[in-house]
N, C-alpha and C positions, 0 to 999 in steps of 0.2 A: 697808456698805462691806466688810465683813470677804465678807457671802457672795459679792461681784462680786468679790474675790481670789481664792478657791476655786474658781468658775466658772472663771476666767482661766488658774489654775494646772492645772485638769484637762483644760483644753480643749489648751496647750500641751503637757502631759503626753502628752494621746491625738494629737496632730502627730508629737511623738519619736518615740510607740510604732511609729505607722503608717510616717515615713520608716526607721526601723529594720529593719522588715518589709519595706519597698520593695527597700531596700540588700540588705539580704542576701537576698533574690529574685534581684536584679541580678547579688550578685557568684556565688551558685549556678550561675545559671542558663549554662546551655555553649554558646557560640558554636557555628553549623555550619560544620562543617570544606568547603571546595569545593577540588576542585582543577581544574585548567584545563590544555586538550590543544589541538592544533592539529593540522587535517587535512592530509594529504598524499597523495601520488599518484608512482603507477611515473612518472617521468620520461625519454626514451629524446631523444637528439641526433642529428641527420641528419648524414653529415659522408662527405666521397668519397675516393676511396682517392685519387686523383689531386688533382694541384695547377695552378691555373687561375684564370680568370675568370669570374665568375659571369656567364652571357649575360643569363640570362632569372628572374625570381623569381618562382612561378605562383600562392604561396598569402599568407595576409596575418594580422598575427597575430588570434588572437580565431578564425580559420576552422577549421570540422569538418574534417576530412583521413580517407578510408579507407584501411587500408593497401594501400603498394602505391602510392598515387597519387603522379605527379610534384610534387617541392616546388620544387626548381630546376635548371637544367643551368647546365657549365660549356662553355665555348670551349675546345677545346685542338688548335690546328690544327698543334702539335708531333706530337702521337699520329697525327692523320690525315698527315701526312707518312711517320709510319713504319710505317701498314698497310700505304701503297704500296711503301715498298719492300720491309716484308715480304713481301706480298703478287708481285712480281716474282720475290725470289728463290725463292719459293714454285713459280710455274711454271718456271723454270730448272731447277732440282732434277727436276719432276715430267718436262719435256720428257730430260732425260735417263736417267731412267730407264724412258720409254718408248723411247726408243733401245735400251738395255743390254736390254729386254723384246723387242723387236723383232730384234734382228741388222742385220746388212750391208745395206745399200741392195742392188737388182737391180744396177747397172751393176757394185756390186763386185763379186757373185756373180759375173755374167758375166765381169769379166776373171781374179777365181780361177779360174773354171773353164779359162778361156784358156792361162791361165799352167798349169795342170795339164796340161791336153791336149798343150801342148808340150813339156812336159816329157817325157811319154808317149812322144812322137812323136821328143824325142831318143834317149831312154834304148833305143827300139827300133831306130834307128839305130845308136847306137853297141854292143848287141848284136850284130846282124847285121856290122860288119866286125868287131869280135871275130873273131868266128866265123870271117870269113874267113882273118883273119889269121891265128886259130890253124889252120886248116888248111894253107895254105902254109907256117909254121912246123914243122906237124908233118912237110912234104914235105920239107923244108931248104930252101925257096924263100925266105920271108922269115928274116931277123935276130930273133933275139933283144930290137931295141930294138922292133922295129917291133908285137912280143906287146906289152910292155910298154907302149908308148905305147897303143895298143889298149884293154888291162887299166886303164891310169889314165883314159881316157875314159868306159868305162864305168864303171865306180866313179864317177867323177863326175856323170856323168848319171843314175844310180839314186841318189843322195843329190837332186840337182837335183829328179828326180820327185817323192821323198818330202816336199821340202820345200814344195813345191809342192801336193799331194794335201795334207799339213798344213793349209795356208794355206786351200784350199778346203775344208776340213772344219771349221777355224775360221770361215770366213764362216756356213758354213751354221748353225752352235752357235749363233753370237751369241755376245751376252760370259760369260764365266764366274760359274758359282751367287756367287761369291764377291762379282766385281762388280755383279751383280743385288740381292744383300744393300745390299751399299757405299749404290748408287743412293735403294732403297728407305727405307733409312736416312737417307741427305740432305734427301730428302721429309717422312718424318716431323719431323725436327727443324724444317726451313720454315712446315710445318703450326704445330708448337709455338708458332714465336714469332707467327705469327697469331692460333694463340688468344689469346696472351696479351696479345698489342696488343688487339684485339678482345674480352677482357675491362677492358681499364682503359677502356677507348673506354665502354663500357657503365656505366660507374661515373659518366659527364660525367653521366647522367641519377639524380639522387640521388631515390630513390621512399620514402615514409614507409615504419618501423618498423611501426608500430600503426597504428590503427582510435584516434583521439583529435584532442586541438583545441590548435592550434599558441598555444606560449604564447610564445616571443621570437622576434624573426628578427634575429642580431646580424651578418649583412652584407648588402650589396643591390646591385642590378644592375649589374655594373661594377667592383665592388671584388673583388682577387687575395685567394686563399684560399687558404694551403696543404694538403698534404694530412693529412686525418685533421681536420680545423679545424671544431668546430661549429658550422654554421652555424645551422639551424632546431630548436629545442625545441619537441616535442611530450608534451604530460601524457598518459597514458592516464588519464581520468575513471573509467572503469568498475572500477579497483584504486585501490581508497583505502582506507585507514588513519587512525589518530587516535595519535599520540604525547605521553605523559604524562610528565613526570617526577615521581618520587614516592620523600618520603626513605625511608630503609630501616625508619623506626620505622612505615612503615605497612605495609609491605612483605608483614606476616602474612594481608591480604587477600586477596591477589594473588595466582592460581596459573593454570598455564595450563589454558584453554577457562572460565575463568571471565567470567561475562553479569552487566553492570551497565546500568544506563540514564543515557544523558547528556542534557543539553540545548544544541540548536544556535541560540543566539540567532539566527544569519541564516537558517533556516528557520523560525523559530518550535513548534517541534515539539519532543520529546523521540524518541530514535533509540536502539535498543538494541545493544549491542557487545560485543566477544568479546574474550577476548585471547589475542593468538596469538604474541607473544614478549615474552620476560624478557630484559634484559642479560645478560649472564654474568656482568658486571663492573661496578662501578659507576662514574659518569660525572667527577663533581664535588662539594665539600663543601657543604652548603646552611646548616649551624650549625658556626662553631666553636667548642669548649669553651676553657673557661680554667682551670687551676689553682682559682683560689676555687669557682668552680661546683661540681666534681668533675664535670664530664658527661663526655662523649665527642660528637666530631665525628659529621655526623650524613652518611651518603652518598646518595646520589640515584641510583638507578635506572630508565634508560630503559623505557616499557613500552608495548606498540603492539597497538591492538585494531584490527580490522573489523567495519564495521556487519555485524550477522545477515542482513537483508536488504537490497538495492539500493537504495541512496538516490542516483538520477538526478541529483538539485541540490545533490551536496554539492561545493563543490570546495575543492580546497587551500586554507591559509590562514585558514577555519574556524575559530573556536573553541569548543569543548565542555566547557562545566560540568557535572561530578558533582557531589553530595551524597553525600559519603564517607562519613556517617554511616547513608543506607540502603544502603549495599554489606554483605551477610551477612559 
């Protein structure tokens, strides 16, 4: 009896010893630290400088887009209204300053010249009695008024000429460098607002940012949009990222162009990454202390790698497990 006690009590004894051993294996032994990131991607929104109607929606979301290609056009038969009448005053402008380029029609020439010619043809008239006059004046034949009347003829007539030869000298010029400018000027400005009708007109046609695959379309064909108003989201796939948040007590790992390897459950794969920015600042508290503890709050810094090489299937959304413990 006594030796089936001793059996019993050693055997109980060597269970302690062993769950003792177990235990503190247990409580030694250190959990692995994992932290967890999520992938992301340059994001760019299509959006028109103009405000409208959406006519036409050409792509659908989930679809590859190269850049450049149309995503949707708007209606804007406001704008096509005011080409035309840009457009209008545009040649009004331009017709006059091919005039002010040009000069006086022929028929005007012709009658300057008309009107000069007779004037010519008085002023040598009213010379020749002059003349006469002054000569029976000088005989005492004629009066005194009859010089003077004479004398204010022709003064008249040689002003008449001149203004006249004027007038034909202005036909011939055309209009003055001055109003040539003026013209020229009108023109240009005409031009102006064409182009700039004729750029927003160009905006109805909204063509992708990037070479990427449309991830929302939040209007659709028929609904007004004002302007600047996002309508289609494109991811660019080919710039992607992985964003970590990591407290500051790990922080000492962390430096930039430093290469860890992650794992992307949705590829099944492990993918190797860089990091290529540090917050400057930290984000958020991840522990707060209390008085009894004596700790200090713990902060959380952003921190964002790129895979080393092209991973074609990774997209946003992604999540990426490290094992913090094999980071050097």
């Amino acid at each position: 009896m006594k030796k089936k006690n001793i059996i019993a009590i050693v055997i109980a004894l060597s269970v302690i010893v062993v769950m003792i051993i177990v235990a503190d294996r247990i409580i030694e032994r250190k959990e692995p630290t994992y932290i967890q990131g999520t992938v992301e991607c340059k994001t760019y929104k299509a959006s028109s400088k103009i405000a409208g109607r959406i006519d036409s929606m050409l792509v659908e979301e989930g679809q590859r887009v190269a850049k450049g290609e149309v995503l949707y056009t708007i209606s804007t038969p406001e704008l096509n209204a005011k080409l035309i009448q840009a457009e209008a005053v545009r040649s009004a402008a331009e017709a006059m300053n091919k005039k002010a380029d040009k000069g006086a029609r022929k028929p005007q020439l012709e009658a300057a010249k008309s009107m000069w010619q007779k004037a010519e043809a008085g002023l040598d008239l009213a010379q020749k009695t002059y003349d006469r006059v002054k000569a029976l004046y000088d005989k005492g034949v004629a009066p005194k008024q009859k010089l003077d009347e004479a004398q204010a003829n022709l003064d008249a007539m040689r002003a008449t000429a001149q203004a006249a030869k004027a007038q034909w000298d202005l036909a011939l010029d055309g209009a003055s460098s001055e109003e040539k400018d003026a013209t020229a000027a009108q023109v240009r400005q005409a031009q102006g607002v064409v182009d700039e009708v004729e750029s927003y007109l160009s905006d109805a046609l909204v063509t992708s940012p990037v070479t990427g695959e449309i991830s929302t379309i939040i209007s659709e064909a028929g609904e007004l949009v004002g302007t600047g108003y996002p309508v289609v989201t494109i991811l660019d796939m080919s710039d992607t990222w992985v964003v970590f948040n990591i407290k500051e007590t790990m922080m000492p790992k962390i430096k930039m162009g430093k290469r860890f390897t992650g794992n992307v459950p949705a590829l099944g794969r492990d993918v190797e990454f860089e990091v290529n920015y540090i917050a400057p600042e930290a984000d958020f508290a991840t522990w707060n202390a209390t008085r009894t503890q004596g700790g200090f709050d713990i902060r959380t810094f952003a921190v964002k790698a790129k895979p080393v090489s092209e991973q074609g299937d990774m997209r946003p959304g992604m999540s990426v497990i490290v094992d913090w413990d094999k980071i050097d």
